[in-house]
ChimeraX commands (.cxc) that place a marker at each C-alpha (Angstrom):
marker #1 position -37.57,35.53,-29.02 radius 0.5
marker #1 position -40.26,34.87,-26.68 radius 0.5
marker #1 position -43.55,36.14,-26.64 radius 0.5
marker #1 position -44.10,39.12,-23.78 radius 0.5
marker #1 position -45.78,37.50,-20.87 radius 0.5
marker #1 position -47.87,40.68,-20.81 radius 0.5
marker #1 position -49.33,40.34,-24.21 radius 0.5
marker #1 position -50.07,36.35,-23.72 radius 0.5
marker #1 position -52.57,37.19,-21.25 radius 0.5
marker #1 position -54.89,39.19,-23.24 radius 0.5
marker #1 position -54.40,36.95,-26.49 radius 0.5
marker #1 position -57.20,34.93,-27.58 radius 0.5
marker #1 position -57.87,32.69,-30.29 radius 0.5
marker #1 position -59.33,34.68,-33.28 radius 0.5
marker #1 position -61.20,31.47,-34.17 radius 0.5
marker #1 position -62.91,30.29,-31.42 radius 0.5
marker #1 position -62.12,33.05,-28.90 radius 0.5
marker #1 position -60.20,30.10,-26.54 radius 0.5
marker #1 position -56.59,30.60,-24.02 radius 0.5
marker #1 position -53.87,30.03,-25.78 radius 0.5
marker #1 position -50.60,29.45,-24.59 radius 0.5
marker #1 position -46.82,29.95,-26.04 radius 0.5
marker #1 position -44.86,27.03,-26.93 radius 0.5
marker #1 position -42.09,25.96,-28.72 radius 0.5
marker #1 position -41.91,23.16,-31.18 radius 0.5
marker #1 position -38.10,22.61,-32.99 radius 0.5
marker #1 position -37.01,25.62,-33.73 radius 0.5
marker #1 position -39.77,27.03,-34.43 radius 0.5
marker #1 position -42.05,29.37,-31.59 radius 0.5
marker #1 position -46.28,28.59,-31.77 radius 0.5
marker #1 position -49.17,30.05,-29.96 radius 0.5
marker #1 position -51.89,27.08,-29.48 radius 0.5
marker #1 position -55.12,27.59,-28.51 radius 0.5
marker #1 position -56.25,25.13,-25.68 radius 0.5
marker #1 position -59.77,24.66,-27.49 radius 0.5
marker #1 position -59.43,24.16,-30.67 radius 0.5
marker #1 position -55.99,23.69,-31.56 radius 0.5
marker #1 position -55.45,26.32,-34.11 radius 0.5
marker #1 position -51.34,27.27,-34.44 radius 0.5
marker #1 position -50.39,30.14,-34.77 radius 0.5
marker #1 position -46.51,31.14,-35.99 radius 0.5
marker #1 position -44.50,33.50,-33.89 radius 0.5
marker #1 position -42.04,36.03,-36.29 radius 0.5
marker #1 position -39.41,37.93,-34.67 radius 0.5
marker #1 position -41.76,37.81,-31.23 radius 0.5
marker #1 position -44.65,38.73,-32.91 radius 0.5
marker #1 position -47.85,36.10,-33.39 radius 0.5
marker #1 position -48.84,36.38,-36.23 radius 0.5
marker #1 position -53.22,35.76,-34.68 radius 0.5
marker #1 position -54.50,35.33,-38.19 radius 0.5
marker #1 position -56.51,32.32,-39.17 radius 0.5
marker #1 position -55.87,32.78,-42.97 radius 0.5
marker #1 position -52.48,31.96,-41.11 radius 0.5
marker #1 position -52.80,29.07,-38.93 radius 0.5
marker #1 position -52.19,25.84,-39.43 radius 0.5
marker #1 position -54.73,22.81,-38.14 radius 0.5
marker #1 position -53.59,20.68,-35.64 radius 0.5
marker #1 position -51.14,17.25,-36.20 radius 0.5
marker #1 position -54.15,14.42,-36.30 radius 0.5
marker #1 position -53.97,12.00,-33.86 radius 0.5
marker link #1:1,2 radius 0.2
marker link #1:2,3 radius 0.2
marker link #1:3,4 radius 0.2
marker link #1:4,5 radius 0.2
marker link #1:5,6 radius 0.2
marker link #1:6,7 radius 0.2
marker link #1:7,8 radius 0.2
marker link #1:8,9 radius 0.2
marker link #1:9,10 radius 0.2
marker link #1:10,11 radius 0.2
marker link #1:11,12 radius 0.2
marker link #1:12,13 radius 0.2
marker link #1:13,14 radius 0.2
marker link #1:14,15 radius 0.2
marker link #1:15,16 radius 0.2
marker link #1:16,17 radius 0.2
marker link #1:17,18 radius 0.2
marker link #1:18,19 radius 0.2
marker link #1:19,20 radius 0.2
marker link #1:20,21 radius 0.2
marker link #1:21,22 radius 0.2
marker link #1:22,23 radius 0.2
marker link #1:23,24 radius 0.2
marker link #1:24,25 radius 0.2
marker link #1:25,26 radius 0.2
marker link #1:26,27 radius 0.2
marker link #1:27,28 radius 0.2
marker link #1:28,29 radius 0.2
marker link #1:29,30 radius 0.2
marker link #1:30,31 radius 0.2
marker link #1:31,32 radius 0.2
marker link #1:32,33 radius 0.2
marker link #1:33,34 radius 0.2
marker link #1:34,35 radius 0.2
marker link #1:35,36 radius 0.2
marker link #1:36,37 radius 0.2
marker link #1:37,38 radius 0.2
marker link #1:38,39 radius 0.2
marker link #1:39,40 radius 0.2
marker link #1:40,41 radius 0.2
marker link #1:41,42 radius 0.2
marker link #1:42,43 radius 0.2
marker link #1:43,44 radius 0.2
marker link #1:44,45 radius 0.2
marker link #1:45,46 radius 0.2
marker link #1:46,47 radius 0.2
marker link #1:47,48 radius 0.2
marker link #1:48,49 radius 0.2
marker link #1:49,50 radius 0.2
marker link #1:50,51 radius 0.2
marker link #1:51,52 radius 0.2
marker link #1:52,53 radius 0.2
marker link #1:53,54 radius 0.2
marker link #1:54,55 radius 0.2
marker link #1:55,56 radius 0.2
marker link #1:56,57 radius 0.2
marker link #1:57,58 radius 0.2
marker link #1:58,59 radius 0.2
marker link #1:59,60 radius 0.2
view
């Protein structure tokens, strides 16, 4: 279930305070901030914006 387009627009990254945008990875639905690269998991259309909850980015 994808993220309202709505909420996405006034979602920052709790982090860093940087865009993020929606994407999906598998079968599995992220927001990703555009700064520092901080995932967030979606659950049942939800993000869950918690950085207790987040998961670092893949290295390079």
């Amino acid at each position: 279930m994808p993220v309202d387009k709505e909420l996405m627009e006034i979602l920052v990254c709790p982090s860093c305070r940087g865009a993020v945008e929606d994407r999906q990875e598998g079968d599995r639905e992220l927001i990703v901030c555009t700064k520092c690269g901080l995932r967030y998991p979606v659950r049942d259309g939800i993000p869950v914006m918690l950085v207790d909850e987040a998961e670092r980015p893949p290295a390079p």
